[in-house]
N, C-alpha and C positions, 0 to 999 in steps of 0.2 A: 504493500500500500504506500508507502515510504516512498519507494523506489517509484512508483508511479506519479506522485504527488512530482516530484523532482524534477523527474521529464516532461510533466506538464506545466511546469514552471519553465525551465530553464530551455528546451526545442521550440522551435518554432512551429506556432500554431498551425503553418501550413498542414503538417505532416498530421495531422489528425484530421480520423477518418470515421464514419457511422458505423462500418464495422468491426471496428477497434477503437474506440474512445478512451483515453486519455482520463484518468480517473484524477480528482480534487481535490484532498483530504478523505479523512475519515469521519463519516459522517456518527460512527459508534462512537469513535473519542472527544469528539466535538459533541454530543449530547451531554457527555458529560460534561466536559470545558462547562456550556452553555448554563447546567443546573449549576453550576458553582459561581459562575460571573455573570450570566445573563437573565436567568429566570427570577432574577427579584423584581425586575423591573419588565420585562417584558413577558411573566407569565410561565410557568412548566409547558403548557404546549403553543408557546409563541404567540399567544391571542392579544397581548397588549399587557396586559397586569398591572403595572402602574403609568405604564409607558402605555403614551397615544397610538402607538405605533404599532401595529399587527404585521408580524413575520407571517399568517397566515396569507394574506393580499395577493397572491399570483400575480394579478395587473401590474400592481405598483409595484413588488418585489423583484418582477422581469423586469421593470426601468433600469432598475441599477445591476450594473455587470459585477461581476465577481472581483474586478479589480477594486472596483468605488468601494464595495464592501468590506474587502480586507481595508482597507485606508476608514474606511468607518469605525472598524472593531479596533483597530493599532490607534489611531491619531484619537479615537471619541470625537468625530467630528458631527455636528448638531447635537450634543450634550447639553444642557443650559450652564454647569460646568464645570471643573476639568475633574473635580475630586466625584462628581457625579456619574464616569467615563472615564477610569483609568485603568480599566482591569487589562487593555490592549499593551499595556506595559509589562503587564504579568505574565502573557503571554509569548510562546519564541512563534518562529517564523512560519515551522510547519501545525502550530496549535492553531493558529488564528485560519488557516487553509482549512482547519476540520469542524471548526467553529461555522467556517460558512457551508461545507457540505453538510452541516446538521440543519441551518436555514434552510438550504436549499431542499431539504427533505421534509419542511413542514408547507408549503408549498408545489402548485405544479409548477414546471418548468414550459419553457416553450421547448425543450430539444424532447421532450414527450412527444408531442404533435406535430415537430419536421425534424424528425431526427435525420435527416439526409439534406435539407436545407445547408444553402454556401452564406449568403451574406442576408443581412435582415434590418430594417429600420423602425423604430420604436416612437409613440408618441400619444398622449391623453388628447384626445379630442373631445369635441361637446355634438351632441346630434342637435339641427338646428330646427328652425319650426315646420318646415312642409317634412322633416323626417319624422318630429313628435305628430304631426296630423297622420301620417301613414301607418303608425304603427298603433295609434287610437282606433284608426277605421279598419284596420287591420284584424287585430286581438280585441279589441276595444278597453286599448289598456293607457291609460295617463302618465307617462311617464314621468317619475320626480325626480329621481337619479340620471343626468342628461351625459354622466364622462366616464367617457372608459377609455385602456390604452388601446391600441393596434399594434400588432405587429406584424409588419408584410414582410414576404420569406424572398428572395432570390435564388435562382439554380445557376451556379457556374463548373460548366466542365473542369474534370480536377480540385473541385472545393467541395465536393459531397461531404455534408457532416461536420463542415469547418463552423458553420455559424457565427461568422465575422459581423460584429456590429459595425454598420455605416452610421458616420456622423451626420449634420445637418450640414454637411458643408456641399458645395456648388457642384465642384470637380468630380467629387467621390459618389455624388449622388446622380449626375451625369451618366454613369456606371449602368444605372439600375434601370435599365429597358424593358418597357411592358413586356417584351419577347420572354425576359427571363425569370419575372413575376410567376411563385411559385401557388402563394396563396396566404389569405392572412387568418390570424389569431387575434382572438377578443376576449377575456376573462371578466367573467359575471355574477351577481348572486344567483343561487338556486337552491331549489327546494323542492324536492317528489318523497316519495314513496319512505320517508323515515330520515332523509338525508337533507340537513339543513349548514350549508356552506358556498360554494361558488361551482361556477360550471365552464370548463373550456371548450372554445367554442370554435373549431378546426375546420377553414374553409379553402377552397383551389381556387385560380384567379377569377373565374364566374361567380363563384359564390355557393359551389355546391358544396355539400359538408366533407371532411375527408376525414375528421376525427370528432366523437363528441364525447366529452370524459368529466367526470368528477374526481376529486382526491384519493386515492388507492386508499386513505386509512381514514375516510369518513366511514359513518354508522350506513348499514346497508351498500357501503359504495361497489362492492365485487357485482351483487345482483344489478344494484342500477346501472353498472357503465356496462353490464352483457344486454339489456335492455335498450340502452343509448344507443349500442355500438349498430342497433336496427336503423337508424333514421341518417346513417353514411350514405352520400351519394345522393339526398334530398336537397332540395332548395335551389335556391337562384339569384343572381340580381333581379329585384325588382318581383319578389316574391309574394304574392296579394293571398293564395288560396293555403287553409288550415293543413299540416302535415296527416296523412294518413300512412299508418302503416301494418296495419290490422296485429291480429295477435290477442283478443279480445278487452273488455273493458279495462283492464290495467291498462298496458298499452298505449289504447284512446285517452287515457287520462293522463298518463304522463307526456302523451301530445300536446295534451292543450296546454301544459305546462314549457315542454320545448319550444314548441313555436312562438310566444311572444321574447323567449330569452333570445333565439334565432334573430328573429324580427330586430333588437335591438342592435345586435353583434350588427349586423347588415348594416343599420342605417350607419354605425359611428364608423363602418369601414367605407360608407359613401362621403363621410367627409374628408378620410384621406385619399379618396380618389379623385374627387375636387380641388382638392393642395395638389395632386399628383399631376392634374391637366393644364395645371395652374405652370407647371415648374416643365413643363415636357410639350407643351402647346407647337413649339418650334418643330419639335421632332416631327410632329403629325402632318 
């Protein structure tokens, strides 16, 4: 594990691939790390505890790359301060690696749902008002919760499974041609059949579903993500009519509950499509 940690520190990220991934710490000795420095404050299972801040958030938690984070847990950086945020002092080099493979294992990840994705861009959007009118006439549902992240995936020949985050910058984003537009990801609240938490929401560049999953260690989550994994290959841009996918009344029910979560994923991934026409209008 050690040894793995190291060379995924110290090689270059090229050389990593979806079917040999590059492991990040130890996420077994990092729970423990976490109950001794981090669980007073942000909780035994990461939900906030005294701290605002829920390690659970998939959305929010993919914003920040694995580097911001070690620089988070080492420096305490947004502490209010320093004696509040200094356990990253206590820590060596390869502790604070196993610290965030333990984060990362109270959340989903995005390399869940494009584990063969090359490069990806990330960003909180708000859905705007003809998308809140569409998804009212839609589900007939009001939505009060208007932001979620995106994350659109890229394919580049030779980068399977690299998952290089692209910056907001001009050049680099230049790069990222509808051609090679894999499909995006949107993380959500949700709540079926016993299971109250969030729901990843795995789409192809159309918009049809290619992954739809809950947290491996929520209550019920094995039965509901074999039930989820029925409504792949559904949907569309510009998706008006209720998901059917028979199977009887369970099923139906937990439709009516997917498709307004669907519905939302959609519209916040048509506002990065709108930045996206915005930045690439020349190309067309």
């Amino acid at each position: 594990m050690r040894i793995s940690l190291f060379l995924a520190v110290v090689i270059s990220p090229l050389v990593a691939r979806a079917e040999a991934p590059l492991l990040v710490g130890d996420p077994v000795n990092g729970q423990k790390l976490f109950a001794q420095e981090c669980a007073s404050c942000h909780g035994d299972d990461g939900r906030g505890g005294r701290s605002a801040i829920s390690l659970t958030n998939s959305g929010r938690l993919n914003l920040v790359r694995d580097d911001q984070m070690y620089a988070v847990i080492q420096k305490g950086i947004g502490a209010k301060s320093p004696a509040e945020h200094t356990f990253g002092n206590k820590l060596k080099f390869l502790e604070i690696w196993d610290v965030v493979a333990h984060v990362r294992s109270l959340h989903m990840t995005i390399a869940e749902f494009f584990p063969v994705g090359s490069r990806y861009v990330s960003k909180e959007y708000t859905i705007d008002a003809n998308g809140l009118e569409r998804i009212e006439k839609a589900a007939n549902l009001k939505l009060k919760d208007k932001k979620a992240a995106v994350f659109t995936f890229f394919d580049f020949p030779g980068e399977e499974g690299n998952l290089a985050y692209v910056p907001q910058d001009p050049i680099k984003l230049d790069q990222l041609k509808k051609d090679k537009k894999s499909g995006y990801l949107v993380f959500l609240p949700f709540a079926a059949q016993g299971f109250d938490g969030e729901i990843g929401v795995g789409m192809d560049a159309v918009g049809r579903i290619t992954r739809l999953a809950v947290h491996a260690k929520g209550t019920n989550a094995e039965l509901l993500n074999k039930s989820l994994s029925r409504f792949e290959g559904l949907g569309k841009k510009g998706q008006k009519d209720p998901f059917k996918v028979g199977g009887g009344a369970a099923m139906d029910e937990l439709a009516k509950v997917v498709f307004p979560a669907y519905l939302r994923a959609m519209e916040t991934v048509t506002m990065y499509d709108r930045e996206e026409k915005e930045r690439t209008w020349a190309d067309e």
